[in-house]
N, C-alpha and C positions, 0 to 999 in steps of 0.2 A: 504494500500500500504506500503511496507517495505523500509526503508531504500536504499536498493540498487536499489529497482524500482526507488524508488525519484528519483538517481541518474543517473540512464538511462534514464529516459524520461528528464532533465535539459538536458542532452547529447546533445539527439537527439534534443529539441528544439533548443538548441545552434548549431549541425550542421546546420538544417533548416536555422535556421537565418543567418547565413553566407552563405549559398548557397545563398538566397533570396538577401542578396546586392552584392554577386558577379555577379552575373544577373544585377540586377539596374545597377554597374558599368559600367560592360561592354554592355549595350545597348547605341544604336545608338541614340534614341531618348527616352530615359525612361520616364515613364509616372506618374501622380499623383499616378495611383494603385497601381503603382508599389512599390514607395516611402512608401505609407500607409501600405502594405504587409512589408516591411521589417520593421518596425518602431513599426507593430503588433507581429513579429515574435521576436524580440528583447525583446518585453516586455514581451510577455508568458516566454522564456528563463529566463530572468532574475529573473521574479516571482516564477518559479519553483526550480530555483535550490537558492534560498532565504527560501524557503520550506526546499527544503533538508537540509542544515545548520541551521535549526532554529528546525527540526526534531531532528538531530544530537545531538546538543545540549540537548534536551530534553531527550533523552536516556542515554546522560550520565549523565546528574543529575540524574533520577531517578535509573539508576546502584551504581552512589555513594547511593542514602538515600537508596536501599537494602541493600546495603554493612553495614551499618550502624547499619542495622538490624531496621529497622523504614518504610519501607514503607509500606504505608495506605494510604488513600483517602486523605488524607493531602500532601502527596508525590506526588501522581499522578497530584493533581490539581498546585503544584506547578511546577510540569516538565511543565506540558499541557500550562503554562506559562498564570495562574488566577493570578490577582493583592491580592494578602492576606490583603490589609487593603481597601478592595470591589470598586477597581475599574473596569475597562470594558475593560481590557488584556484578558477574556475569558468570556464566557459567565455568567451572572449574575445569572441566575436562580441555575446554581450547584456551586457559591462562596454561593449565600444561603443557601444551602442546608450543606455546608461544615460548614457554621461559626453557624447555628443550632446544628449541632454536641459539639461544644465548650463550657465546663464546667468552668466557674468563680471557680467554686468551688476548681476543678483539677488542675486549672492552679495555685491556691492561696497556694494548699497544694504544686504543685508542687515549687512555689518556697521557701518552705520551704525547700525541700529536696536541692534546688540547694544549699542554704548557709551551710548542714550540708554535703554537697561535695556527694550526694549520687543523684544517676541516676534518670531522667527528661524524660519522653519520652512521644510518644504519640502525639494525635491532639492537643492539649495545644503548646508543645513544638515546633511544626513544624510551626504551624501559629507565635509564636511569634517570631523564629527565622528568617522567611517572613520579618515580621514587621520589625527585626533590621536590614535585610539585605537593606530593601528601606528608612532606616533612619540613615546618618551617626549619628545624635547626641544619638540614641539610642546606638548604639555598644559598645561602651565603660560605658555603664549606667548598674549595678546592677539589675537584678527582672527577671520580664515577662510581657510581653507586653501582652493587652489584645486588639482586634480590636472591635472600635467603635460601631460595630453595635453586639455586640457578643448580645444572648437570654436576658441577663438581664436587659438590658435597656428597649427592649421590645416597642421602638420607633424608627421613622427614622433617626431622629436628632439629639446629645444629647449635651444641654445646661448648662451652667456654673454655677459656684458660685460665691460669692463675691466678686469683684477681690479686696478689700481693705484689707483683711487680710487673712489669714488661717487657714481654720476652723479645729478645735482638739478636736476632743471628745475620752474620757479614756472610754474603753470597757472591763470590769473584772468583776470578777464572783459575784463582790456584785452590779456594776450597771447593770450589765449585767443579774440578778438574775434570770429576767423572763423567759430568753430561754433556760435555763439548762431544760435539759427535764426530769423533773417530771413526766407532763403528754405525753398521747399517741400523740397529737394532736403536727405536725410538723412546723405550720404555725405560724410565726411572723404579730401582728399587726400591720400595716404600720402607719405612721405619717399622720396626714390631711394635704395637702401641697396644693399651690397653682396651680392654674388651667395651663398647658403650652397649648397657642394658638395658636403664631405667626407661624407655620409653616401652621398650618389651615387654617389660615388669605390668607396663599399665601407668605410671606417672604420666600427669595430664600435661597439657605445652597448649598455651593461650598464645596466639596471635595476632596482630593485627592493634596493639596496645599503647600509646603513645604519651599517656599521661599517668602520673600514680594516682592507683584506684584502691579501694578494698576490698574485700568480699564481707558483709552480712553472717557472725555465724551466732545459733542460740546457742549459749552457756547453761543454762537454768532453766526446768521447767517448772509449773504449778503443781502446790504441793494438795493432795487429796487428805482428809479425813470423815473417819465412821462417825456419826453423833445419833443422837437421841432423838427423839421429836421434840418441833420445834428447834433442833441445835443446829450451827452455823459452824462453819470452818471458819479458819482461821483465814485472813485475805495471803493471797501469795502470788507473787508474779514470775512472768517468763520471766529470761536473762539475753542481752546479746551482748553482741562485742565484735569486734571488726578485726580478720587477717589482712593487717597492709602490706603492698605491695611499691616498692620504691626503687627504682632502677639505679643498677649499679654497672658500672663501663668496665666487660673487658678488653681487652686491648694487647695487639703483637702487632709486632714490625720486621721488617727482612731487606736486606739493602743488595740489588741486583747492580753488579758492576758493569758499565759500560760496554766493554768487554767482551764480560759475560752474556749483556742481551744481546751483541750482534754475532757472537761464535758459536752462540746458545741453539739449537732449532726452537722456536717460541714454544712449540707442547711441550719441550722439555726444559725450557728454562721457565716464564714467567708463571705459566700454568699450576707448575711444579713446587713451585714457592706458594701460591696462592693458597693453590690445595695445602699444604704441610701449616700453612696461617690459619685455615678455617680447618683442619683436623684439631690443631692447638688450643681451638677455640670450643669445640665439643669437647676435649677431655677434661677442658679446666672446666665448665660447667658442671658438668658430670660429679667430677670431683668437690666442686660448692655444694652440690645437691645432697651428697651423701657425707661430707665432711667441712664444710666451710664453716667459717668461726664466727660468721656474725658481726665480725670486728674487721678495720681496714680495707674500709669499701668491697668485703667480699660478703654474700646471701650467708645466710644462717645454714648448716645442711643438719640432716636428719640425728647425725651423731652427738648433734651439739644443741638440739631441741629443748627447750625446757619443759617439763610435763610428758615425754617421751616415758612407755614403761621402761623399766631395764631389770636385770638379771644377772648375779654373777657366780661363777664357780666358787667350786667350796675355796682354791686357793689362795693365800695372801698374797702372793707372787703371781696371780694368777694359775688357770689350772685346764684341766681338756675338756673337751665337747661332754656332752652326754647327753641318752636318750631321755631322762628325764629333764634335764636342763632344758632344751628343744622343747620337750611337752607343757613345763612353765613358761614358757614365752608364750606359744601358741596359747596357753593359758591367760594369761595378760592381755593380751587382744581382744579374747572374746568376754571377757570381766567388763573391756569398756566399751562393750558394745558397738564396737568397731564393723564397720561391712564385709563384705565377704565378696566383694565384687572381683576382685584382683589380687589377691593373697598369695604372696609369696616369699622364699628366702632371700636374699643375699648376701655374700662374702666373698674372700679372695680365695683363691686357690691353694695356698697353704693349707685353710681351711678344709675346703674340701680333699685335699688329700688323707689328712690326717682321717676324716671321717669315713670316707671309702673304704678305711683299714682298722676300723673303729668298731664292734659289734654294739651293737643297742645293750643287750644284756651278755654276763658271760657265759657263756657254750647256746646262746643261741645265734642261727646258724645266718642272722641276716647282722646286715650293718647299716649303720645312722646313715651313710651317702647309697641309698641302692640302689645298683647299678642296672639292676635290671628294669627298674622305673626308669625310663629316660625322663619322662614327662614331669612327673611327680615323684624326685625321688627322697624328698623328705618328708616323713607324716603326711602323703598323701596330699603336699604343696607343690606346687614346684619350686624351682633353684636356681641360679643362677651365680656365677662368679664374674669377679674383673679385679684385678692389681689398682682399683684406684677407691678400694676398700681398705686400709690403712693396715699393714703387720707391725708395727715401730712404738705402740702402745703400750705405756708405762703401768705398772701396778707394784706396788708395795714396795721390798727393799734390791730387789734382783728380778723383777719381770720388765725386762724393758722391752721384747720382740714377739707382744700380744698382738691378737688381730682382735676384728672386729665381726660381730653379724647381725643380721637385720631380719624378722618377721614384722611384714606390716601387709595393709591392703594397698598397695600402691597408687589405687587410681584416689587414696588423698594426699600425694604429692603435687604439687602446681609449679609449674616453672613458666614462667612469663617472662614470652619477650617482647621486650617495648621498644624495637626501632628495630628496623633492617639491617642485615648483615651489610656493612658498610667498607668498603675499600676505599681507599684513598694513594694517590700518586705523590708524591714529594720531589720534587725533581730541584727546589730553592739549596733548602739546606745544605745539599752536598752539590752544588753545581760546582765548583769548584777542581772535582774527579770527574764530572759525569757521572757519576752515579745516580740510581733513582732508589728512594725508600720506599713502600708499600708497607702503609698501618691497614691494621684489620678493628672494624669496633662494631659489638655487640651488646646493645643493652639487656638487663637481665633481672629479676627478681626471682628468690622460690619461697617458697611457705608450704607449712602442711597444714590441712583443713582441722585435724583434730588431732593432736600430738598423741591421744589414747591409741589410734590406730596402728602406732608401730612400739614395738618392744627392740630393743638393742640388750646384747651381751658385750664388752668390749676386755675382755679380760682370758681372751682361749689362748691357752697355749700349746704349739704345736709341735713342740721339738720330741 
């Protein structure tokens, strides 16, 4: 339908509708239908010629990006009025399809080109200028914005680094030595890194977040009592209380030599770095989630919760797993009424060694990790492990290489991210080499909806 049709069918619905309540007015004794037909006739009007203006709209933005000389699939999805940093303004399935198209690669040389003032175009440019337009603290910010879910992460979620410091690694043609391409073979060795589960687990990941919000939770219900006749209870009120949520900047950087970019093949130099930025940026998340202190602009994580159950072995030095110990956490959980939507373990792999070789009771012939559950192989939970569940855990006068582990329901974990996986070009500071820097920043907040929901042990020893 064309524009001008829009515009005659709002017409004619909007005559409709005013015939239809000059009718209801001037009846003698007007009827519920009657009332319901004008009140239906009003809203189709209204809906449609809300169409036509928001149609409108949409043709001249995509008249300006032809004008431009830029219109491509990146133009069209942004008239069509898609969220560019993947939210649910238009259908999901062709922002996928759109942000698959998008080259880290492109967009990194591209912003090369922008600092040496030479033209930027293309699906890179068009989705970043998206991103700056839904972001005022972006607009006035140097680079190209790259959207969170672009190919390289190649996950749904992506999680942080450190927040205690900022990670800097020098990237030039002598450390860099390996990926100058000698040989035919395009592919960079990746690093062994730690396992990312909590999204597996079921922890929830808000997006689309821009400002600090809270969540609503009730603390306290009304209290009941028996009486007599004639007797009254006692007055008693719910309780609430608000999980805030307040963004917190992680941040890496990676300095690509001169050099390096022109002897580099671009999939294997800038690409390379980008991705090894935005991996950096998932485990340190990760690691806030399950371990952050709360303190020095890093998220509070689950170990460090207050009102968290917990549990510990009989030793003062710490002491090992057991099948009863497990069964009091799993105990703890359902005491506080915790859900049962997502329930599972977590720890590191020391742990679960230890317990794979661990029988629940003695001479019975199963053990606390069984193996023969892939699924569900503790109490009928499931499990999971990753190295960025902490072994280094102090207790009494000689436990200092305790681990940690974790029963909760997962899905009241919250990880909120408040702004776009953002890249940035620096090409000022080190102009001097030729060198370019690439910061990576990620806003972030977590919280758990009800601390009762998870139980922690942090005192197993594995030796």
């Amino acid at each position: 339908m064309t524009l001008a049709q829009m515009r005659a069918a709002a017409a004619e619905a909007r005559r409709r509708a005013l015939e239809l309540r000059s009718e209801y007015q001037a009846a003698e004794a007007p009827t519920p239908e009657m009332r319901a037909a004008v009140d239906e006739a009003g809203a189709t009007a209204l809906r449609l010629l809300n169409e036509a203006d928001a149609e409108e709209q949409r043709s001249r933005l995509f008249a300006d990006l032809e004008s431009r000389g830029s219109a491509n699939f990146v133009n069209r999805s942004i008239a069509d009025g898609r969220d560019a940093h993947g939210g649910e303004r238009g259908q999901e399935a062709e922002w996928r399809s759109l942000v698959s198209r998008f080259s880290i690669r492109r967009a990194l040389w591209g912003a090369a080109e922008l600092r040496e003032n030479r033209p930027f175009d293309g699906v890179e440019f068009e989705v970043s200028q998206e991103l700056r337009r839904n972001s005022v603290a972006l607009r006035s910010r140097p680079g190209v914005s790259i959207p969170w879910d672009a190919p390289v992460s190649r996950r749904m979620f992506p999680r942080g680094y450190d927040f205690s410091r900022v990670e800097y690694r020098d990237l030039t043609t002598t450390t860099g030595a390996s990926t100058i391409p000698t040989l035919v073979m395009p592919t960079m060795i990746d690093l062994l890194r730690a396992r990312l589960v909590l999204t597996e687990l079921g922890a929830q990941v808000l997006t689309g977040i821009t400002q600090p919000f809270n969540l609503s939770r009730q603390n306290a219900t009304a209290t009941i009592a028996w009486v007599g006749e004639q007797g009254s209870a006692t007055a008693s009120n719910l309780g609430t209380d608000d999980v805030q949520f307040r963004a917190k900047t992680v941040t890496a950087n990676t300095i690509i030599s001169r050099k390096f970019l022109y002897q580099t093949n671009m999939s294997d130099g800038e690409t390379f770095a980008v991705d090894d930025l935005m991996k950096a940026v998932q485990q340190g998340v990760e690691r806030a989630a399950i371990n952050g202190s709360g303190s020095s602009n890093q998220p509070r994580g689950v170990l460090q919760t207050s009102g968290v159950g917990s549990v510990a072995t009989a030793g003062a030095n710490g002491g090992p797993i057991t099948w009863a110990l497990l069964n009091a956490m799993i105990g703890k959980v359902n005491n506080a009424n915790a859900p049962d939507n997502a329930r599972g373990w977590l720890t590191n792999p020391d742990v679960r060694t230890k317990m794979a070789s661990t029988p629940r009771e003695a001479g019975y012939p199963k053990y606390i990790w069984d193996a023969d559950s892939r699924d569900e192989p503790i109490a009928s939970y499931r499990a999971m492990t990753t190295t960025n569940v902490p072994n280094n855990l102090v207790k009494g006068t000689s436990g200092t290489t305790l681990s940690a582990m974790i029963f909760a329901d997962w899905s009241e974990l919250v990880v909120a991210l408040m702004s776009q996986l953002d890249i940035l070009a620096d090409p000022f500071s080190l102009a001097h080499t030729g060198d370019i820097r690439y910061a990576i920043f990620q806003d972030v907040d977590i919280n758990v909806r009800h601390p009762g929901s998870f139980c922690i042990c942090s005192d197993i020893s594995t030796v």
